[in-house]
C-alpha positions in Angstrom: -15.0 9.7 29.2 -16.6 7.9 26.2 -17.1 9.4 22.8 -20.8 9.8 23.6 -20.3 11.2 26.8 -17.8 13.9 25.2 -20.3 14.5 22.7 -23.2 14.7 25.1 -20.9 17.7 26.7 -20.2 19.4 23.7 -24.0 19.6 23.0 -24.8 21.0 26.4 -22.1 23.6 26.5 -22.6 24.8 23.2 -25.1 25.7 20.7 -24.6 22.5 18.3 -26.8 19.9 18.0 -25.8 16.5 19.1 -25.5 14.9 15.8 -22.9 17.6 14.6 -21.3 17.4 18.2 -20.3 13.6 17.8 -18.4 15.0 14.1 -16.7 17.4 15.8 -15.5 15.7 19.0 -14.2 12.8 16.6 -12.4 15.1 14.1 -10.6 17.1 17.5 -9.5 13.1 18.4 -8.4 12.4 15.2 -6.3 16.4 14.7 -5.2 15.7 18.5 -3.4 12.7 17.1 -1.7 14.3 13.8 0.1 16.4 15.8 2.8 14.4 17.6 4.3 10.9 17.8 2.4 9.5 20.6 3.6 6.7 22.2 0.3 4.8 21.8 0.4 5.1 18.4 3.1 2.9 18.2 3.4 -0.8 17.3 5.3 -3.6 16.3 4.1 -7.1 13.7 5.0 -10.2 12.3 6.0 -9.6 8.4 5.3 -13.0 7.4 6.7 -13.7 3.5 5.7 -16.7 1.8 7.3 -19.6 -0.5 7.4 -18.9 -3.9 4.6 -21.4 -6.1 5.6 -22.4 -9.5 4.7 -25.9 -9.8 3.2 -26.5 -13.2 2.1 -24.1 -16.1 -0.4 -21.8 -16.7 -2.1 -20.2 -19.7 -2.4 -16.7 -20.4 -3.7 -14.7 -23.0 -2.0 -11.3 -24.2 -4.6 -9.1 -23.4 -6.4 -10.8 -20.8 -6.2 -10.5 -17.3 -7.6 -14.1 -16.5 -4.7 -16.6 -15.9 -5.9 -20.4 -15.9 -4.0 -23.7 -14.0 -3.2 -26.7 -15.4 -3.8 -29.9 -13.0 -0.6 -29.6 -11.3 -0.4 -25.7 -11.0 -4.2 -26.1 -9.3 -2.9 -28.7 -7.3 -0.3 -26.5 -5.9 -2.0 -23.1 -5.6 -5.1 -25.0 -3.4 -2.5 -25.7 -0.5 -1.2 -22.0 -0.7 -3.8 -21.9 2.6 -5.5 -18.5 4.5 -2.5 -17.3 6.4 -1.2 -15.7 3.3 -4.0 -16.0 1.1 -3.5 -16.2 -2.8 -5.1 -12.9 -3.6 -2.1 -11.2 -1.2 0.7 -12.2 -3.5 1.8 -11.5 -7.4 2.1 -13.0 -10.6 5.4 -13.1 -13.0 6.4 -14.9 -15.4 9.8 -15.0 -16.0 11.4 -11.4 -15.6 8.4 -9.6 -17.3 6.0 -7.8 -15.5 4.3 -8.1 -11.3 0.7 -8.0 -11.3 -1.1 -8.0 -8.7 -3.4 -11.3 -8.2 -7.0 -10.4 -7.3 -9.1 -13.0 -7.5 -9.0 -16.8 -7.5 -11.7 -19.2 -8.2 -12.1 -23.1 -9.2 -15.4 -22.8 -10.9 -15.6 -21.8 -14.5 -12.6 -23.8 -15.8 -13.2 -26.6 -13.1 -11.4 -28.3 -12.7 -8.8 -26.1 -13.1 -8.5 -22.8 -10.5 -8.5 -19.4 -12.2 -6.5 -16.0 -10.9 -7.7 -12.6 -12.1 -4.7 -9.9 -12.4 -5.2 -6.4 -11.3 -4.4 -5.5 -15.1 -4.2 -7.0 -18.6 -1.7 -9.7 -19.3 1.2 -7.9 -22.1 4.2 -9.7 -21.8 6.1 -11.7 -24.8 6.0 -15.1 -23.3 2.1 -16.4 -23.5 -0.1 -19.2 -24.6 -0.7 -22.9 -23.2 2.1 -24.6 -20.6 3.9 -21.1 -19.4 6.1 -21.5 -17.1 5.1 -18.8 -14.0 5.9 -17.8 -9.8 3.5 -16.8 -8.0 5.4 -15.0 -4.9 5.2 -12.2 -2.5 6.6 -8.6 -3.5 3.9 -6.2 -2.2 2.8 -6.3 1.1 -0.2 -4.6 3.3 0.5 -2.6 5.9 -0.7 -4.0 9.3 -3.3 -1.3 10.0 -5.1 1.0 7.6 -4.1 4.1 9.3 -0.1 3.1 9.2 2.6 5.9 9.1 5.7 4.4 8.6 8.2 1.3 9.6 10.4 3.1 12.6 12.8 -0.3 12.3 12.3 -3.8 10.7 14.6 -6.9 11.3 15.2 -10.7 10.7 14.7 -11.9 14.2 17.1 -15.2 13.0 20.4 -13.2 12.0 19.5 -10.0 13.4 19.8 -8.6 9.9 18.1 -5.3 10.0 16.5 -4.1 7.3 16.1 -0.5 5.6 13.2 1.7 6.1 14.2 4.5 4.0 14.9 3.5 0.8 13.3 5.6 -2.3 11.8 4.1 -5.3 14.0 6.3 -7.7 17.1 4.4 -5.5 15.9 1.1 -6.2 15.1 2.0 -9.8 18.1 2.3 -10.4 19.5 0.1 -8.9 17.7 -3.2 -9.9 14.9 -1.3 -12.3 14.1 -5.2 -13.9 13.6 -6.5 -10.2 16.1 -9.1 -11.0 17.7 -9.3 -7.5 15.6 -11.4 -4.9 16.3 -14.1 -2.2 17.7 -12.1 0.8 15.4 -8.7 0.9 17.3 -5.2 1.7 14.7 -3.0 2.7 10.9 -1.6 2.8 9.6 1.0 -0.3 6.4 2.7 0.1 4.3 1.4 -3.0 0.7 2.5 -3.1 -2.9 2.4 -1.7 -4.7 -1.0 -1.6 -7.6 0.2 -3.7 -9.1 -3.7 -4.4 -12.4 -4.0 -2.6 -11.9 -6.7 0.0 -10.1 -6.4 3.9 -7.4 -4.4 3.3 -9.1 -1.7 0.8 -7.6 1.4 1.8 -4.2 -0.2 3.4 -1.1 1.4 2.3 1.1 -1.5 1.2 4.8 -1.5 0.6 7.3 -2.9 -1.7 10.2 -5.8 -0.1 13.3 -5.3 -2.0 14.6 -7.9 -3.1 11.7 -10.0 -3.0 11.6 -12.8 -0.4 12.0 -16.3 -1.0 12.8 -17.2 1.9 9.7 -17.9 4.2 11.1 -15.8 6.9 8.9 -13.7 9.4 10.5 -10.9 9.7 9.6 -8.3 12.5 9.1 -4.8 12.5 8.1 -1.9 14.4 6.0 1.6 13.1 4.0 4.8 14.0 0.2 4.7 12.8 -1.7 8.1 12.6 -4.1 7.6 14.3 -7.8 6.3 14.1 -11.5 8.1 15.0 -13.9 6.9 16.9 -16.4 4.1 15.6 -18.3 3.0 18.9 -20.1 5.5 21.8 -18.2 3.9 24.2 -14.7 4.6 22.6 -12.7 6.4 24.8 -8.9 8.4 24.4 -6.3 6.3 25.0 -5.4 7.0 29.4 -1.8 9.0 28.2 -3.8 11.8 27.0 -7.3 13.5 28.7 -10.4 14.2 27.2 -9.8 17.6 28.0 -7.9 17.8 25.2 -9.9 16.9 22.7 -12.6 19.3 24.4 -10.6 21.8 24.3 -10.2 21.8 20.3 -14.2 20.3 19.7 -15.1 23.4 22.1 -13.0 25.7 19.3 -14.5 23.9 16.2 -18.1 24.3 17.9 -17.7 28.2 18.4 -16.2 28.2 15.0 -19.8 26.7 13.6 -21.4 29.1 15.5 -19.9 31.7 14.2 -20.5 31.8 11.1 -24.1 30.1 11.5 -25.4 32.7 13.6 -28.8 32.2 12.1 -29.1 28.3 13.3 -27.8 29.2 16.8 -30.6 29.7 19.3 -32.1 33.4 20.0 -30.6 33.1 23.4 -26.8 32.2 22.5 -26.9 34.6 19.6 -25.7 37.2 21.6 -22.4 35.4 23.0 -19.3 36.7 21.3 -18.2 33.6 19.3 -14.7 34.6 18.4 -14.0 35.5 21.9 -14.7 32.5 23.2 -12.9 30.5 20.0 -9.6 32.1 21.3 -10.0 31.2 25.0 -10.5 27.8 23.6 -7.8 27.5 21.4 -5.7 28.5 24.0 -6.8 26.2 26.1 -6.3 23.6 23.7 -2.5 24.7 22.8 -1.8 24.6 26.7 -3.0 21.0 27.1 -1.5 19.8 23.9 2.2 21.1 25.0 1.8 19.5 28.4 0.7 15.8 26.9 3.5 15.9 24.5 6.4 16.7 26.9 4.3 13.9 29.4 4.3 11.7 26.5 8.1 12.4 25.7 9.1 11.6 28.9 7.3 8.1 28.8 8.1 6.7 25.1 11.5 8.9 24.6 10.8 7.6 21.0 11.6 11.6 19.7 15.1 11.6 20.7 16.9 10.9 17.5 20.6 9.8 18.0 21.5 10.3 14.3 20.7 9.8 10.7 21.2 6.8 8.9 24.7 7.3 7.4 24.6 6.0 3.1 28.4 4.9 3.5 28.1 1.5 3.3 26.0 1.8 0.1 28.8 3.5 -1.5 31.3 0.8 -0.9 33.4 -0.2 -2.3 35.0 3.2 -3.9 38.3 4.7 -3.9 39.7 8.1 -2.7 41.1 10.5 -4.9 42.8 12.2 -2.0 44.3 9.2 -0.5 44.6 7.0 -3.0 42.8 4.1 -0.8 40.4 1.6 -1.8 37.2 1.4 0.6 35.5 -2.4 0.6 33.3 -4.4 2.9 
C-alpha cells in the first residue's frame, strides 16, 4: 500500500482531512523506524580517500578565507576530477589548522583557480609561494539519515578499522593531528551545514588521515527516511498495518483535542477510547515485526564489547611484574 493509498485510508476512517492525513501517516513511518534496528535499514559503501595535492604554492592572506594557485598548484588541483570533488576535501598548511574547502573557481584570478575556506585564514605561515596539502580528513556520510558505522575495513589487508573512538580519546592522543598515513578509526565530526549535495550529511573524522588512496569498505544502520513520492511504499519486512496502527492513534489524538474542527457527526465518538485501542494495536504489531525482523537480520545479537586492551599495550603489571607488548 502506497503512501497515498494509506493516507487516502486515514482520511476515510477518521475525521482528518487528507492533507493532515498524508503528515501523519509519514511521521507514524518515520516513529515506526526509530524504534528498532531493522534489517532494511542497514547498508554497506565504498569509503573512497583521495591522494594528497601539494604541487606548487599558494597565497593566503591572514584574515582571509580566499586561498589563490599559482600556475603549477592550478595545474594540479584541475585534475583532482568529480569522483572526489575539490570542495569534499581540506586545506592545511603545514601542521596549522584543517579548514574546510568550499568553493573553487578559475574565474576572478584567471588564470589562476581560487578555493574559498569554510573560515578565515589565521595561521603564522602566510603570504606569496606557501607551501600547502590539500587532502581528505572529513568525510560525508553516505546517506543523510546515517546512524552509525556497525564495522569498517581495508578490503586489501583486512585491517579493520574502529568505529568507536571518542574525540576526547583522539585529543589526546594526537591533539595536533600529527599522525596520518595508515588511518585507525572513524570519529563522529559534525553536520554538513554548506549548501550544496550533502547539506545536512553527518560527516566524520578518519584518524589518522589517509594518504593512501585506499577504498576502504564499511557497513552502518541509517534511521530511517519519510516518504517523498505517493507511490512510496514500506519496505515488504514490515506491513502497513503498522504504520496505521500508530497514524490511526496520532489522528484520534488531533481529534481530540480539536473537537471543534471535527464534523458534527464524529463529535460524539469517544476519542481517547479509541486512541487506546489504537495504540494497542500498534504496540502488538510493532513487537511482532521486531522479533520477525530479528529472526531474519540477527544483527541484535551482540557477542561482546570491544575489549580497550590492545590500546593499553604495552604496560607492565604491578602484581606480576610482567611486561605486556604487541
Amino acid at each position: 500500500m502506497s503512501w497515498q493509498s494509506m493516507s487516502l485510508e486515514l482520511s476515510t476512517n477518521t475525521p482528518v482531512p487528507f492533507p493532515y492525513a498524508k503528515t501523519l501517516v509519514n511521521r507514524a513511518w518515520k516513529d515506526v523506524q526509530g524504534r528498532n534496528l531493522w534489517s532494511f535499514l542497514f547498508g554497506d559503501a565504498a569509503i573512497p580517500t583521495p591522494n594528497p595535492v601539494s604541487s606548487g604554492s599558494v597565497t593566503v592572506v591572514l584574515g582571509s578565507s580566499v586561498v589563490i594557485a599559482d600556475a603549477n598548484a592550478t595545474t594540479a588541483w584541475a585534475g583532482i576530477g568529480l569522483v572526489m570533488p575539490i570542495t569534499t576535501r581540506q586545506f592545511r598548511v603545514n601542521q596549522g589548522t584543517i579548514y574546510n574547502i568550499i568553493a573553487y573557481e578559475t574565474v576572478t584570478h584567471a588564470p589562476f583557480a581560487t578555493i574559498t575556506l569554510d573560515k578565515p585564514y589565521v595561521d603564522p605561515t602566510l603570504g606569496v609561494g606557501t607551501g600547502y596539502c590539500i587532502y581528505g580528513v572529513y568525510f560525508n556520510a553516505p546517506t543523510q539519515d546515517f546512524l552509525w558505522w556497525e564495522s569498517v575495513r581495508d578490503p586489501i589487508s583486512g585491517y579493520p578499522l574502529k568505529t568507536t573512538l571518542t574525540r576526547e580519546f583522539v585529543d589526546k592522543a594526537d591533539p595536533q593531528r600529527f599522525q596520518a598515513g595508515w588511518p585507525r578509526g572513524f570519529i563522529p565530526y559534525q553536520v554538513n551545514s554548506q549548501p550544496g549535495n550533502f547539506f545536512g550529511y553527518p560527516m566524520y573524522e578518519i584518524w589518522p588521515a589517509p594518504l593512501n588512496n585506499y577504498t576502504y569498505v564499511g557497513t552502518y544502520f541509517r534511521k530511517g527516511a519519510v516518504f517523498q513520492n505517493p507511490t512510496d511504499t514500506v519496505f515488504p519486512t514490515l506491513g502497513e498495518d503498522v504504520v496505521m496502527e500508530l497514524a490511526k492513534m496520532y489522528a484520534y489524538e488531533w481529534c481530540e483535542a480539536n473537537r471543534d474542527k471535527v464534523p458534527a457527526a464524529a463529535a460524539r465518538a469517544d476519542f481517547r477510547f479509541l486512541m487506546g485501542k489504537s495504540r494497542k494495536g500498534y504496540e502488538d504489531l510493532l513487537n511482532k515485526y521486531i522479533l520477525q525482523d530479528s529472526e531474519l537480520s540477527h544483527r541484535h545479537v551482540i557477542p561482546g564489547g570491544e575489549s580497550e586492551y590492545w590500546d593499553m599495550l604495552p604496560w607492565v603489571s604491578e602484581k606480576t611484574e610482567t611486561l605486556y607488548a604487541p
